[in-house]
C-alpha positions in Angstrom: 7.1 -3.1 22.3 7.4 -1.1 18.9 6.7 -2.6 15.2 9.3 -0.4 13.2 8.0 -0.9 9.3 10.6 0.2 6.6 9.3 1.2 3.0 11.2 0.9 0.1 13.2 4.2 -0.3 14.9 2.8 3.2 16.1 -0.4 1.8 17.4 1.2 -1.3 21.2 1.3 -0.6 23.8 0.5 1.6 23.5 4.2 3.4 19.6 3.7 4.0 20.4 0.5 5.4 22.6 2.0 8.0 20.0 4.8 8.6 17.2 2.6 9.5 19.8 0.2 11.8 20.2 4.1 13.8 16.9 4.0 14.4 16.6 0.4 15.2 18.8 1.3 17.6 16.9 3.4 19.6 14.5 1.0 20.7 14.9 -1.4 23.3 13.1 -3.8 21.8 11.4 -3.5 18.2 10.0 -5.5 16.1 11.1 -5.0 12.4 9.0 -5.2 9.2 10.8 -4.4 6.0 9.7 -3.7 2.5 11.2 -5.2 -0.8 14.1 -2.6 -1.9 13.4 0.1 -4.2 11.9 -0.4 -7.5 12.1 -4.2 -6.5 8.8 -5.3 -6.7 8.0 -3.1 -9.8 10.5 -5.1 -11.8 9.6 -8.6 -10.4 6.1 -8.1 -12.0 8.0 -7.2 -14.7 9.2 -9.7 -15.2 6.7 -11.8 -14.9 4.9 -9.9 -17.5 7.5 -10.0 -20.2 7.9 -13.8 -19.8 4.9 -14.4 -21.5 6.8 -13.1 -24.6 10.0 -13.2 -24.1 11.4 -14.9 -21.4 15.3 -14.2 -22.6 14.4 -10.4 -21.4 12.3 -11.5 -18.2 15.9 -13.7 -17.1 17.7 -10.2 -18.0 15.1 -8.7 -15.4 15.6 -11.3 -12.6 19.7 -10.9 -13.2 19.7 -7.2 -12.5 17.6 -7.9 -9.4 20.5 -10.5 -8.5 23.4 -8.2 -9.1 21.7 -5.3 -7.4 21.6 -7.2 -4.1 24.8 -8.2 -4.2 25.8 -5.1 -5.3 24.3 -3.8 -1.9 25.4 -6.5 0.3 29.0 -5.7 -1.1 28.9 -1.8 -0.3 27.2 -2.4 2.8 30.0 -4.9 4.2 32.7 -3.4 3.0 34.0 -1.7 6.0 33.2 -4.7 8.3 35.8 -7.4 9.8 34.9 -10.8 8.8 32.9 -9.9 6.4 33.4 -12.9 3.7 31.6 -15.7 5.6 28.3 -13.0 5.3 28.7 -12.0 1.8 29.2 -15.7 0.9 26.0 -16.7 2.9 23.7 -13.5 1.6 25.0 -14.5 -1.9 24.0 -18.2 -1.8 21.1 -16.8 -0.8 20.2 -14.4 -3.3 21.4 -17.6 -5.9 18.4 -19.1 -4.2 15.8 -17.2 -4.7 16.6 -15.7 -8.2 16.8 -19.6 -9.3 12.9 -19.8 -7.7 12.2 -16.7 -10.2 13.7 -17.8 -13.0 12.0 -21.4 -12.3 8.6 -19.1 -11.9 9.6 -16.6 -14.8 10.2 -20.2 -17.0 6.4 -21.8 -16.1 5.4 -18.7 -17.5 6.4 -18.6 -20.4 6.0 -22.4 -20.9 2.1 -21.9 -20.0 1.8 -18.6 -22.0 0.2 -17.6 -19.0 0.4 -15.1 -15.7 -2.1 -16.4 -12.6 -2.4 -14.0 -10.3 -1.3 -16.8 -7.7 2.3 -17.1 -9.8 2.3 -13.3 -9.6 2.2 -13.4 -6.1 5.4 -15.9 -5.8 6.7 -14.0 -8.3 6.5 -10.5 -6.0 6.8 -12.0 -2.7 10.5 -12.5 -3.5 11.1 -8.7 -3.3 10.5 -8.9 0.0 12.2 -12.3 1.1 15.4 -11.1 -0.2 15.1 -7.7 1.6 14.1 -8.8 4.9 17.4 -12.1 5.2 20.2 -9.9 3.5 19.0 -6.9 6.2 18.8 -9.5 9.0 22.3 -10.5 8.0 24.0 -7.1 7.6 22.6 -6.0 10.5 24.2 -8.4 12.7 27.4 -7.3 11.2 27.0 -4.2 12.5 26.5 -5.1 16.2 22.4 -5.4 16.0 21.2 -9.0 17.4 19.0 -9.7 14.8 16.6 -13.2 14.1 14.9 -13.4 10.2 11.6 -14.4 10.6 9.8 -15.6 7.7 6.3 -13.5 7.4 4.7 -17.3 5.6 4.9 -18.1 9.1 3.3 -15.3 10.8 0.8 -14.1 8.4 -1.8 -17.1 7.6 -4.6 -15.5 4.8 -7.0 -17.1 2.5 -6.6 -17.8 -1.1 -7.9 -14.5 -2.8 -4.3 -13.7 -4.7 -3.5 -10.1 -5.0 -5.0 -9.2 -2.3 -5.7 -11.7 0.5 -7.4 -11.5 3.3 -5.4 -12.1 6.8 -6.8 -14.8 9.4 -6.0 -12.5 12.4 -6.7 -15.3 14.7 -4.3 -17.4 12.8 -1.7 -14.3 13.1 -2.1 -13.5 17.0 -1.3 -17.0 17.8 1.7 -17.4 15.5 3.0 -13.8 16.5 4.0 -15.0 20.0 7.6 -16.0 18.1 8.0 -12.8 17.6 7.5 -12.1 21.2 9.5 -14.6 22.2 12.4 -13.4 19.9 12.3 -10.4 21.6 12.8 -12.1 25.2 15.4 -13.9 24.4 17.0 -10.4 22.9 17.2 -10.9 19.4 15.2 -8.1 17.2 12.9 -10.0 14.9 13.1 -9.1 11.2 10.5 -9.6 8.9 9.0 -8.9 5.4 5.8 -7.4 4.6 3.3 -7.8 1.9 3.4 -11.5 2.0 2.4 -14.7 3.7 0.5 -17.8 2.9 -2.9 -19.9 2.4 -3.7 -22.8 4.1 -2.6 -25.0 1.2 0.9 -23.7 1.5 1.0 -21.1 -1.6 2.0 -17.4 -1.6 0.1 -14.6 -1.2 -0.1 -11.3 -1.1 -1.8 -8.4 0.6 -2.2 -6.2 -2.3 0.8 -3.4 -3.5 2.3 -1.4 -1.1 1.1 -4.1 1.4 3.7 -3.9 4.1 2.5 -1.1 6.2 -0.7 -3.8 6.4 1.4 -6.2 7.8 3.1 -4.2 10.2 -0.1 -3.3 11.1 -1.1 -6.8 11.7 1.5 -7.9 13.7 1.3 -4.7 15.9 -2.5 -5.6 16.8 -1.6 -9.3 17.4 0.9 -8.1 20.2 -0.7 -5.6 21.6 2.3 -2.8 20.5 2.8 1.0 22.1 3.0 2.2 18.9 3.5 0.9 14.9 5.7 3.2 13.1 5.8 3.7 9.1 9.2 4.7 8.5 9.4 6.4 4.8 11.1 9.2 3.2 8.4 12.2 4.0 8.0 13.7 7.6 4.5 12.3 7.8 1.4 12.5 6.1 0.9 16.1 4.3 -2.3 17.9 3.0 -1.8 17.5 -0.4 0.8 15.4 -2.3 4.2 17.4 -1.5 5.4 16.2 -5.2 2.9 18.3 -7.1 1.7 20.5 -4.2 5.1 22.3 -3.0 2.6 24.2 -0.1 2.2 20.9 1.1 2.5 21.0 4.9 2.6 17.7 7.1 -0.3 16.9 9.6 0.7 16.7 13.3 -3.0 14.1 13.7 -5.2 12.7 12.2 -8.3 9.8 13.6 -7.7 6.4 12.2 -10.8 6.9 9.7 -9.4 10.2 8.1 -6.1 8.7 7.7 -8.0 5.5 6.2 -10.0 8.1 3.4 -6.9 9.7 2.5 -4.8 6.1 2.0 -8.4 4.5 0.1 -8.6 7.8 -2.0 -4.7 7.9 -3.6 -2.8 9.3 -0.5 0.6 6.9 -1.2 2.3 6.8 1.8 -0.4 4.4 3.9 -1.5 0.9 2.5 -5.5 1.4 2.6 -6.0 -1.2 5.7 -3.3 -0.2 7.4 -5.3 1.6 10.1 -7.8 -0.9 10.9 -5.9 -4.0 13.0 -4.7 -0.7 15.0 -7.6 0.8 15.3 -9.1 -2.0 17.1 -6.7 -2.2 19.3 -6.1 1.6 19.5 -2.9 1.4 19.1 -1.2 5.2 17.3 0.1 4.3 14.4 3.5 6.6 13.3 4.1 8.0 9.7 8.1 9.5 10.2 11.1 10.4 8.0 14.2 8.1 7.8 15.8 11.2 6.4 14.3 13.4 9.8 13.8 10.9 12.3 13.5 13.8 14.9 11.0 15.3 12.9 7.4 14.8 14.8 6.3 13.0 12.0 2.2 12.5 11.8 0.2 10.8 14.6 -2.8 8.7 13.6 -4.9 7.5 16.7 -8.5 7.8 17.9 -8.3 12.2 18.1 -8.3 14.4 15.6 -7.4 17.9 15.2 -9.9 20.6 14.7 -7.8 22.8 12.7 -9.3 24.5 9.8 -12.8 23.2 7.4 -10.9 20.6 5.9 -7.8 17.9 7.0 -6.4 17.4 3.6 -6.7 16.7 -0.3 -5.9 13.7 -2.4 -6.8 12.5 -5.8 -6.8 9.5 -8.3 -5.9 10.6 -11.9 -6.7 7.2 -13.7 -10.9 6.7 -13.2 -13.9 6.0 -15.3 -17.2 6.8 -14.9 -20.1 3.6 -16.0 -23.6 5.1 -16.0 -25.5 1.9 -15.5 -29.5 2.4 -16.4 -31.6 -0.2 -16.6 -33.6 -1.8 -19.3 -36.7 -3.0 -17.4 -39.0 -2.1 -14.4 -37.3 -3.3 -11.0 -37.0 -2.5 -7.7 -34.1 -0.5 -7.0 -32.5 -2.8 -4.3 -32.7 -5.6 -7.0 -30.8 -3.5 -9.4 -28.4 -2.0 -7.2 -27.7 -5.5 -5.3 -27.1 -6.5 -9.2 -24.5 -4.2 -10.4 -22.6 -4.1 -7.1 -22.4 -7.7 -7.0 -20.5 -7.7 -10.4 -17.9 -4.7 -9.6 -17.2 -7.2 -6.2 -17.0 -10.3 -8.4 -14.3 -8.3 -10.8 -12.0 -6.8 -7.3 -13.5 -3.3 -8.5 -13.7 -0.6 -5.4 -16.6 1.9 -6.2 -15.1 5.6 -5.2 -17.8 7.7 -5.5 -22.0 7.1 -6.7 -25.0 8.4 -7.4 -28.4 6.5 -7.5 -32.0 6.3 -8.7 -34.2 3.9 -8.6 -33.4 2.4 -12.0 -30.0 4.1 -12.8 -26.8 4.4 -10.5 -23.2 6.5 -11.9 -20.2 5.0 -10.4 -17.0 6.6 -10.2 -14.2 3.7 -10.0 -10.2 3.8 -10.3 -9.1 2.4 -13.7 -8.3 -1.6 -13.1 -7.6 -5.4 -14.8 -10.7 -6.5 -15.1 -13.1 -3.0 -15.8 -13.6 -4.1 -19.3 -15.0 -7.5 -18.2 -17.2 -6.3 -15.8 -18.2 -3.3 -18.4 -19.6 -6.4 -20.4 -21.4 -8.3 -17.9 -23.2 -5.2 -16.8 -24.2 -4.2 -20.3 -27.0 -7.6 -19.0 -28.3 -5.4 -16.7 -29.4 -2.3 -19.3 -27.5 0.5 -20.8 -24.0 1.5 -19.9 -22.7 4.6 -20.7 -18.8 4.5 -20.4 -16.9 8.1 -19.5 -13.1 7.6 -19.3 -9.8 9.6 -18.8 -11.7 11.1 -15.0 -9.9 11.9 -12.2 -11.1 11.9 -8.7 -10.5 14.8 -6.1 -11.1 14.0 -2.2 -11.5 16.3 0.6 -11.0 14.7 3.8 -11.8 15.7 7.1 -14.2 18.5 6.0 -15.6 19.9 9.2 -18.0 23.4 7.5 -21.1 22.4 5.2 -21.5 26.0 4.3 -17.6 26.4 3.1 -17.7 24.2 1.3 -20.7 25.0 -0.8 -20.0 28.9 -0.9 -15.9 28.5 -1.4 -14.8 25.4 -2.7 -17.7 25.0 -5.2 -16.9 28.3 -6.2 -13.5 28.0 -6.6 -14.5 24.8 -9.2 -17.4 26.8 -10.7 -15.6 27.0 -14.1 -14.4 23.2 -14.5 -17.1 20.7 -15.7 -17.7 18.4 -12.6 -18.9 15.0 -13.9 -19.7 13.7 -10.3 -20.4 14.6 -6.8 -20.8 12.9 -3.8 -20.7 14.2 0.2 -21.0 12.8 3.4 -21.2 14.8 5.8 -20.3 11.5 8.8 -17.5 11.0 7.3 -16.2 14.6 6.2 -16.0 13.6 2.7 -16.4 15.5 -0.4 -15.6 14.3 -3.6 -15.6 16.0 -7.2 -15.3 13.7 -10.4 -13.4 16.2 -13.3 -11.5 15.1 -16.7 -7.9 13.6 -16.0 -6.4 16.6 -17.4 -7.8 19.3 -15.2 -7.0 16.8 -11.8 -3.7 18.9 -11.1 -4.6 22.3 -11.5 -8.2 21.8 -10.0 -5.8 20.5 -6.5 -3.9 23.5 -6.3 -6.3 25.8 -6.5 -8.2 23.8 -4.0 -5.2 23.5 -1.9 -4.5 27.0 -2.2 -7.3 27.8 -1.2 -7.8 25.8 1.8 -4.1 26.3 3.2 -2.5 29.3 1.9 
């Protein structure tokens, strides 16, 4: 059994759509996770957003989203027989669910106020139109499809924007799937949402499809999960900003997990980790290339030169947090760490003493709030508009010391961290010298 996961570039039109049901059909029996269409969820928090102020522009948002489905529904049936019984049931649909938003969009406004629970039903929507309309043109074209609707799969507690899967909950309720797949129907499902115990929406944080993918993958057991998106795998530097960009044939589930946590976009973070427990290789392949290799991400890794790859996060800040009074560091520490979890804020990179600890942390909601509430705990010196560089996979101490510190000699570093477990070495620098400072790195490393 495979779990075939589809980003958004592959739903995006009506040609996409029949490029991912050719490689559907290469599989004798896949499961199929499918992300909102392009841009999709983007302009659903949108939205969202805008009806708090004006909620004549937010219902402007929600009907573009309506006539861009049908719109793709349309072009996609067009050449099909019997095609007006399926446009007529995908559009009832689509009346459906872009009545729920403007409903949603409509609260908003009325409450002059955006929870991140009614952002989650706001954005699961992306996704629930995706995953019914594909299920529905697919059958046109000759694939035996069933929707499946991830609220009943994917059971997660109530921590919106980024819930937390009950994977017990999950394997039980994935047996559906499986028995979907007996009966020969290929299941098709969305990603990124499901639901509380309580019966409302959540999500599993942005991007959150390959997660569920991933989920579903583990609770079956799979041969393999595949991320289906529109590179040939995952590459050593950003292939947008780094033309010398080259994809990786492997990679061990924790380098791929570094890369995804420190700004690599084409994995969701905690992708790797259901899999992982179950060992099953997870896929990153081309919809454009589907014969290209693509990148492997399993329990080996390659031993290929001092260093896998290089990723960055432009948007960071720097809080210098020192303290006011005589403690004991693990007080202090315990302290400050327990406010950046209370406020959802990762910490990339940190240095410590006893009494003072520098954080380097990606730009988020709630940083101001928790800059406030640790002003309690002394002095906090804020440093903004840093970017964060990570090298994965390093494998030579003494490279990196005598080249890649040497290649950065020149650019203020602001922070430094390295683990040499992990293979990690990352360099805080200003936002503005992020780009050039990869490159040269990059160069470096793989030219």
């Amino acid at each position: 059994m495979h779990i075939l996961k589809f980003g958004g570039t592959s739903m995006s039109d009506a040609k996409t759509w029949q490029q991912v049901i050719d490689i559907i059909s290469r599989y004798e029996s896949p499961i199929v996770v499918v992300s909102a269409t392009a841009r999709t969820t983007r302009e659903l928090i949108k939205a969202a957003t805008t009806a708090l102020d004006d909620i004549e522009e937010a219902r402007s948002i929600a009907a573009d989203i309506k006539q861009r489905h049908n719109k793709l529904v349309t072009e996609f049936l067009n050449d099909h027989q019997n095609k007006t019984p399926l446009i007529e049931n995908c559009s009832t649909w689509i009346d459906q669910h872009i009545e729920e938003l403007n409903t949603q969009l409509d609260a908003i406004n009325d409450e002059q106020e955006l929870t991140e629970q009614e952002k989650d039903a706001v954005a699961s929507i992306g996704e629930k139109l995706s995953s019914y309309l594909f299920a529905q043109c697919a059958s046109a074209a000759g694939i035996a499809t069933q929707w499946i609707d991830a609220a009943d799969i994917i059971r997660t507690d109530s921590d919106f924007g980024q819930a937390n899967p009950d994977e017990d909950y999950i394997a039980n309720q994935a047996a559906s799937l499986k028995e979907q797949v007996v009966k020969g129907k290929i299941p098709v499902m969305g990603g990124f949402y499901g639901m509380d115990e309580n019966g409302h929406t959540t999500t599993l944080g942005f991007e959150g499809s390959d997660y569920s993918a991933s989920l579903v993958g583990a609770a079956l057991d799979a041969e393999t999960i595949e991320i289906w998106t529109d590179v040939s795998g995952i590459y050593t530097c950003d292939p947008r900003f780094v033309p010398e960009a080259r994809p990786i044939s492997q990679l061990s589930f924790q380098e791929a997990t570094e890369l995804a946590y420190f700004g690599a976009k084409v994995l969701h973070p905690s992708t790797t980790k259901p899999a992982s427990k179950k060992q099953i290789p997870v896929w990153v392949k081309n919809i454009f290339e589907p014969d290209e290799p693509g990148t492997c991400i399993s329990t080996e890794s390659t031993n290929g030169g001092p260093v896998k790859a290089i990723t960055y996060k432009e948007n960071c800040t720097i809080l210098t947090v020192t303290s006011s009074q005589t403690v004991m560091g693990y007080e202090f520490l315990a302290g400050v760490f327990d406010i950046l979890r209370w406020h959802h804020l990762a910490v990339d990179v940190v240095t410590t003493t006893e009494a003072s600890v520098s954080i380097g942390i990606e730009n988020g909601a709630n940083l101001d709030d928790a800059i406030e509430q640790l002003n309690g705990y002394g002095s906090v010196d804020v440093l903004n508009n840093q970017g964060i560089i990570s090298l994965v996979g390093c494998n030579s101490d003494k490279f990196l010391v005598e080249d890649i510190l040497s290649q950065v000699k020149n650019v203020p570093q602001n922070l430094i961290s390295y683990s040499k477990s992990k293979g990690n070495l990352n360099l805080v620098v200003s936002k503005d010298q992020v780009l050039p400072v990869v490159k040269d790195i990059h160069q470096k490393l793989f030219s």
